[in-house]
Biopython code that builds the backbone (N, CA, C, O; Angstrom):
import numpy as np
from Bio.PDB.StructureBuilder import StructureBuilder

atoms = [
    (1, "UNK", "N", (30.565, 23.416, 101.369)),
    (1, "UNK", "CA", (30.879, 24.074, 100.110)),
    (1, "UNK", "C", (32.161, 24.894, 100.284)),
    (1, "UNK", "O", (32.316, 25.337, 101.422)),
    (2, "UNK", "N", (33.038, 25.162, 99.455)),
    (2, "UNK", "CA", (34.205, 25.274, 99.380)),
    (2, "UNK", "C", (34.460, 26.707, 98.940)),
    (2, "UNK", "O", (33.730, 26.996, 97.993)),
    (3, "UNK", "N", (35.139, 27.547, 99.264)),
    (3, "UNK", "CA", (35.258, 29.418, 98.652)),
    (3, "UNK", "C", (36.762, 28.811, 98.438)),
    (3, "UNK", "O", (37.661, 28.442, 99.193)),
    (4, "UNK", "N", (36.560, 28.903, 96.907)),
    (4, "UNK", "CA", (38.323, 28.621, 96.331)),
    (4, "UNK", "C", (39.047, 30.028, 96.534)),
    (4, "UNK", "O", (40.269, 30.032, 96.390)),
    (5, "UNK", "N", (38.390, 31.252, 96.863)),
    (5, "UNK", "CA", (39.505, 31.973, 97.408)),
    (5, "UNK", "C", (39.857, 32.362, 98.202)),
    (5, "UNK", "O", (40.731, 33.225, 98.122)),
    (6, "UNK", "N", (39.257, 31.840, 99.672)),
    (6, "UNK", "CA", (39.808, 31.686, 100.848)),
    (6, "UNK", "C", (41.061, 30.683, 101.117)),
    (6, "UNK", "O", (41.000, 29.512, 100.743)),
    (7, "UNK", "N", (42.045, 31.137, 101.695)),
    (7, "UNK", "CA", (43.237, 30.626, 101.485)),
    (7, "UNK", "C", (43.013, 28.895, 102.726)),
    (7, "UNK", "O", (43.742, 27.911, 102.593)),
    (8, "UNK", "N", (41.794, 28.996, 103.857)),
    (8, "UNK", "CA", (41.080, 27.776, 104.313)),
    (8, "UNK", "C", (41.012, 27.217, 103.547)),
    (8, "UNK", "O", (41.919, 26.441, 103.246)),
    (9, "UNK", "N", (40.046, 27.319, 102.943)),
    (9, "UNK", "CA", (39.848, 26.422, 101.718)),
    (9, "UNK", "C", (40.525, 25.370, 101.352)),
    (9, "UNK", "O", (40.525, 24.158, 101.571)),
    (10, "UNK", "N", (41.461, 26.617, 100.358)),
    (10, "UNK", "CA", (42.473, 25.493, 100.016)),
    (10, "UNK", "C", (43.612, 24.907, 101.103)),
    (10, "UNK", "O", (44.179, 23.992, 100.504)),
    (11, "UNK", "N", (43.988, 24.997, 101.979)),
    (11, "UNK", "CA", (44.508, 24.710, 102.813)),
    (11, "UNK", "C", (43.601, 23.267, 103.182)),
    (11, "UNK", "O", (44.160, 22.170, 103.155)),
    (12, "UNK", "N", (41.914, 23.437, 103.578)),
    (12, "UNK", "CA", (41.330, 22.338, 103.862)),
    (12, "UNK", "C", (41.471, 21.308, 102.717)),
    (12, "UNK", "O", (41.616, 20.114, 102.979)),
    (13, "UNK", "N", (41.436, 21.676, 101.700)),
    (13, "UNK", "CA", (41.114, 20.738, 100.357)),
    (13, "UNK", "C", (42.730, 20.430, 99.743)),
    (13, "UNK", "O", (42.805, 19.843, 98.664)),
    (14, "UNK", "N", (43.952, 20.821, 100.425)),
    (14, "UNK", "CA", (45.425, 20.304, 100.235)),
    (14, "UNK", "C", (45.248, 19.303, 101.111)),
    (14, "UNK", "O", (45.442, 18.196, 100.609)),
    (15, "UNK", "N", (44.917, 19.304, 102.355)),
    (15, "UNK", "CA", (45.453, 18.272, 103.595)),
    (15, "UNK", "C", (45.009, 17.146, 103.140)),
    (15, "UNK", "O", (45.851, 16.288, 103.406)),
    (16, "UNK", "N", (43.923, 16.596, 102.469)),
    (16, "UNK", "CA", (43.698, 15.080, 101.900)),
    (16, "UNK", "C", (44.550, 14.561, 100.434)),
    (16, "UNK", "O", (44.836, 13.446, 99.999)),
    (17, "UNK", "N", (44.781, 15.944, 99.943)),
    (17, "UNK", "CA", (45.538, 15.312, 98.335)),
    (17, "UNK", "C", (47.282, 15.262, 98.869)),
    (17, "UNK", "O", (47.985, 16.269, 98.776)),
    (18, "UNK", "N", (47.704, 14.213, 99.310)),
    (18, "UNK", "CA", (49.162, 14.109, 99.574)),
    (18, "UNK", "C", (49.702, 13.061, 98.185)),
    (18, "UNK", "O", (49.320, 11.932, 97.875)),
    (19, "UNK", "N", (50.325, 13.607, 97.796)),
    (19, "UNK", "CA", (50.786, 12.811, 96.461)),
    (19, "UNK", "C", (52.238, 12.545, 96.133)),
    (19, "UNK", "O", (52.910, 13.508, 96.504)),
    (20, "UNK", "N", (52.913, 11.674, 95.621)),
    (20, "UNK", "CA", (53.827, 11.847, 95.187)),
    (20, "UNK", "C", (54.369, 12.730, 94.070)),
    (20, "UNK", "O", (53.461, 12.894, 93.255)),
    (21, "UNK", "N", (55.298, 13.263, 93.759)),
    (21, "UNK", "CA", (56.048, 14.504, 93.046)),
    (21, "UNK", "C", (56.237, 13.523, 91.587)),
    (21, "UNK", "O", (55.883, 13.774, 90.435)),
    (22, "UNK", "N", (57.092, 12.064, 92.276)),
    (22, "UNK", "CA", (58.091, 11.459, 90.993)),
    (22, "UNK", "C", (57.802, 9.766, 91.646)),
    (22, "UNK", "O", (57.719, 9.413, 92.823)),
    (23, "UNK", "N", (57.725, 9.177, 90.739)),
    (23, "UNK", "CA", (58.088, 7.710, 91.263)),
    (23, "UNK", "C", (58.957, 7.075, 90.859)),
    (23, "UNK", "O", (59.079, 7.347, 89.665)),
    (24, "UNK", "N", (59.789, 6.230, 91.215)),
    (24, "UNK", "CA", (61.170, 5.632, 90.763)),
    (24, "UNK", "C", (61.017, 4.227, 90.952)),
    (24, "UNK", "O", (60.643, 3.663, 91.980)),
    (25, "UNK", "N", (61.484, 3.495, 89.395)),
    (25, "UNK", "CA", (61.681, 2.176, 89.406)),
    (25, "UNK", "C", (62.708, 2.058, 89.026)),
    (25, "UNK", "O", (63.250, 2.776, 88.185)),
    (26, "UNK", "N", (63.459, 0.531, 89.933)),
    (26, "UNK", "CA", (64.860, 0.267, 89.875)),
    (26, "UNK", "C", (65.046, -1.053, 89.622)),
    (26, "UNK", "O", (64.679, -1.663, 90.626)),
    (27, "UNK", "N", (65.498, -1.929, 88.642)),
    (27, "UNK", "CA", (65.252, -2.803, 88.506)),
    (27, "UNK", "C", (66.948, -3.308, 88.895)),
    (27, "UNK", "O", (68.050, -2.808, 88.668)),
    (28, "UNK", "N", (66.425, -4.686, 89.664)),
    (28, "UNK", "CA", (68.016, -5.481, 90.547)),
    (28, "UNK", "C", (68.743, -5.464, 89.288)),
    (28, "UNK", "O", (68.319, -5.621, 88.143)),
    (29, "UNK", "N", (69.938, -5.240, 89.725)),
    (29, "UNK", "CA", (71.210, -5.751, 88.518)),
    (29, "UNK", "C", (72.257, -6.492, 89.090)),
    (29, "UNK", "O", (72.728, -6.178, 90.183)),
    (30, "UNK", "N", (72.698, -7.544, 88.375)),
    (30, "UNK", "CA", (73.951, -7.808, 89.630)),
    (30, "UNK", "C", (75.180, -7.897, 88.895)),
    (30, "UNK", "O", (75.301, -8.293, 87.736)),
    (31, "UNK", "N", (76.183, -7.451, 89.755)),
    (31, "UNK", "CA", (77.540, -6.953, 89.228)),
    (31, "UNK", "C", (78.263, -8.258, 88.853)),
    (31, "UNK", "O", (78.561, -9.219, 89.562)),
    (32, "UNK", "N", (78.477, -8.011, 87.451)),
    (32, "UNK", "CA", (79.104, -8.710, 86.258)),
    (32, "UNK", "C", (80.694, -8.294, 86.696)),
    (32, "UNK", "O", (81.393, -9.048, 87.372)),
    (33, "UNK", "N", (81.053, -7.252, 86.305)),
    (33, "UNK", "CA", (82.102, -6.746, 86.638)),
    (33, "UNK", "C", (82.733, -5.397, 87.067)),
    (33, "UNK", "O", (81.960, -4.455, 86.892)),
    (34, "UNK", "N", (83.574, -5.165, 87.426)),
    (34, "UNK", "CA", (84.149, -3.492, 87.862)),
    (34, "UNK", "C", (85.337, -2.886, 87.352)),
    (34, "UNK", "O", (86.400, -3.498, 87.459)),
    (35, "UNK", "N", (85.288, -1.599, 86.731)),
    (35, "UNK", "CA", (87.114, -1.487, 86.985)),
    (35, "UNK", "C", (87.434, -1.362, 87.580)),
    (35, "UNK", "O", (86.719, -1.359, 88.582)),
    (36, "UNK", "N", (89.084, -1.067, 87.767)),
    (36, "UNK", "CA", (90.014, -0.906, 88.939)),
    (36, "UNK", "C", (89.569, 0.480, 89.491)),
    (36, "UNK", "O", (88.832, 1.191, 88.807)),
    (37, "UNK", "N", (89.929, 0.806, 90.503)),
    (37, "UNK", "CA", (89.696, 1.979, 91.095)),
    (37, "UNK", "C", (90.098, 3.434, 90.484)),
    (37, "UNK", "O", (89.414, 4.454, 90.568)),
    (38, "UNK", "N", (91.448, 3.286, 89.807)),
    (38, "UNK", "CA", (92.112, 4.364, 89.017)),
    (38, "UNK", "C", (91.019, 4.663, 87.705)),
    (38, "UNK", "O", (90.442, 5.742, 87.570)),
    (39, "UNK", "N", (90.871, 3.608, 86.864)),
    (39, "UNK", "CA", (89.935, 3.501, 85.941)),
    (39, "UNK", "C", (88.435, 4.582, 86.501)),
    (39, "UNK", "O", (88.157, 5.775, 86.371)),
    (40, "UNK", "N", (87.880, 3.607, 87.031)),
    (40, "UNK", "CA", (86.050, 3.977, 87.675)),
    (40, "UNK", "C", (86.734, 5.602, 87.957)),
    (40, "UNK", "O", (86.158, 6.362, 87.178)),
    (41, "UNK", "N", (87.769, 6.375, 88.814)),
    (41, "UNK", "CA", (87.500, 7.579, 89.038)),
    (41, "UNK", "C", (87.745, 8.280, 87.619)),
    (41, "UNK", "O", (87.522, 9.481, 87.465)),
    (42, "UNK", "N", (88.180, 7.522, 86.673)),
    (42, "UNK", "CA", (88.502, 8.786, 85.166)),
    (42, "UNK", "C", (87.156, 8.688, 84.365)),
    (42, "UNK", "O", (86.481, 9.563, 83.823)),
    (43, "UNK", "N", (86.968, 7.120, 84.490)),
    (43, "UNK", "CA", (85.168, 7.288, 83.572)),
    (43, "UNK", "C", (84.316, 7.968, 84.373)),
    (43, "UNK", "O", (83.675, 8.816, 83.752)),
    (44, "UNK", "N", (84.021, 7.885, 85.808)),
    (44, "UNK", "CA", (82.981, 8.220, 86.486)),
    (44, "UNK", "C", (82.164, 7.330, 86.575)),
    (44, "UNK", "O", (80.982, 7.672, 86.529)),
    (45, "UNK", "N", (82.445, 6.078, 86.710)),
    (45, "UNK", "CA", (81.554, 4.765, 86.917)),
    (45, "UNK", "C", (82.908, 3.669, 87.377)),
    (45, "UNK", "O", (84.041, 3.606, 86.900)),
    (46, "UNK", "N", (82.248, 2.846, 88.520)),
    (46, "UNK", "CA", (82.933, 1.709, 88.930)),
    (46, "UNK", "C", (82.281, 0.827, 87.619)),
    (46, "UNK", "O", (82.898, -0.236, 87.681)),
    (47, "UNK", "N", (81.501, 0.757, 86.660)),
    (47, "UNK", "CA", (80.571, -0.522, 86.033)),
    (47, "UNK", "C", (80.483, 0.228, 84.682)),
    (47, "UNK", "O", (79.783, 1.145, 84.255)),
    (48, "UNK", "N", (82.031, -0.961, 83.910)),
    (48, "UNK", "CA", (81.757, -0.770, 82.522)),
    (48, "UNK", "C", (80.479, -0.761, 81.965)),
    (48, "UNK", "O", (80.445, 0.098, 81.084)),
    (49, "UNK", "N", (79.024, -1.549, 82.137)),
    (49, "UNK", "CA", (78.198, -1.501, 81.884)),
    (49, "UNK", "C", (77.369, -0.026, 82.157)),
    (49, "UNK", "O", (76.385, 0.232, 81.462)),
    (50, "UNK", "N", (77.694, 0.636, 82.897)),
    (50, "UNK", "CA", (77.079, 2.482, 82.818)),
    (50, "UNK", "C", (77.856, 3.222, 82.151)),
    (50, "UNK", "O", (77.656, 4.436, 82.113)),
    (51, "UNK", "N", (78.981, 2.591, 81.437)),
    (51, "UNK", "CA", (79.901, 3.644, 81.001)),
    (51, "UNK", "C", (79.539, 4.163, 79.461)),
    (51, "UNK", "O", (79.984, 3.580, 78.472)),
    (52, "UNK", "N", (78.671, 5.338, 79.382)),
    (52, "UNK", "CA", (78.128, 5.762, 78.355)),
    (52, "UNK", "C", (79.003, 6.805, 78.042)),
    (52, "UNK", "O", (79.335, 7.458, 79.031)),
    (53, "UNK", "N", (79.596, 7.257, 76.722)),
    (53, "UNK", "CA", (80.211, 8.229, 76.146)),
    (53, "UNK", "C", (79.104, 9.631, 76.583)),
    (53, "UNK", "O", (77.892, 9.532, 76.777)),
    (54, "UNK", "N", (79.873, 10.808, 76.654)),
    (54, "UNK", "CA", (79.022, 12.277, 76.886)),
    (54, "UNK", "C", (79.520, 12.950, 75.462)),
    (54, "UNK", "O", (80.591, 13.039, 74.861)),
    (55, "UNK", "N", (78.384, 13.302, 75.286)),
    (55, "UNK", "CA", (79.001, 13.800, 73.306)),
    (55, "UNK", "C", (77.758, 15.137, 73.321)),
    (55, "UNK", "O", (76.553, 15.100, 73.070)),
    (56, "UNK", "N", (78.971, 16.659, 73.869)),
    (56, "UNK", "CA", (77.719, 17.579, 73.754)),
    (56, "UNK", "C", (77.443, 17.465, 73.160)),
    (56, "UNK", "O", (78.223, 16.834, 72.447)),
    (57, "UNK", "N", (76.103, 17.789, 72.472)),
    (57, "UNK", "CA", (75.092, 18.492, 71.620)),
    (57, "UNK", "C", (74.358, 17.396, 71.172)),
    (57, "UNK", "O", (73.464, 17.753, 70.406)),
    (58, "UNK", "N", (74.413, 15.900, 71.411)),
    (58, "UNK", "CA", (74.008, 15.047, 70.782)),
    (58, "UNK", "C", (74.531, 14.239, 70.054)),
    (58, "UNK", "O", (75.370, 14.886, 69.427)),
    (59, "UNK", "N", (74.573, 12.870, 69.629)),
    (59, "UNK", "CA", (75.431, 12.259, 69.129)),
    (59, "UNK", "C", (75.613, 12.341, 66.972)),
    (59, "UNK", "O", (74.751, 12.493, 66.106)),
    (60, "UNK", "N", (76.664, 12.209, 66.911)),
    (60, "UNK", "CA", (76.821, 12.701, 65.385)),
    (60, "UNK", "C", (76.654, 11.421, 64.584)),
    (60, "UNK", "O", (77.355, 10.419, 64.718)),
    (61, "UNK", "N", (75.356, 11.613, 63.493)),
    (61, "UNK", "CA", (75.542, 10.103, 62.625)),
    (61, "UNK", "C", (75.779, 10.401, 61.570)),
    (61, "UNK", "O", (75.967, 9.537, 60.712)),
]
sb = StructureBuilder()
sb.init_structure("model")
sb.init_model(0)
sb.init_chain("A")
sb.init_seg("    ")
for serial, (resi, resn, name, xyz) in enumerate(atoms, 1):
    if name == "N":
        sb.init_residue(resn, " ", resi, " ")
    sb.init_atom(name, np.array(xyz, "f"), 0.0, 1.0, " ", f" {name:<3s}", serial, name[0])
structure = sb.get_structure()
């Protein structure tokens, strides 16, 4: 039996719950194309295909 406010306790009853925080899925992509090097460092992407506009506050319709 378990005293949830002995700091044992929980210490005993952490050591079996190991969990992940975040899980990450990445799905393969394969490179279509790139810009030139001058280009990729002004957008911030080598891959026209990530090249998303940044529009603070949200985009205006």
């Amino acid at each position: 039996m378990f005293d949830w406010k002995t700091r044992e306790a929980q210490d005993e009853f952490d050591s079996g719950c190991k969990q992940a925080l975040t899980l990450v899925f990445i799905e393969n992509q394969e490179i279509e194309q790139v810009y030139e090097p001058e280009t990729a460092l002004v957008r911030g992407t080598a891959f026209p295909n990530l090249d998303k506009p940044f529009c603070p506050g949200g985009m205006k319709i």
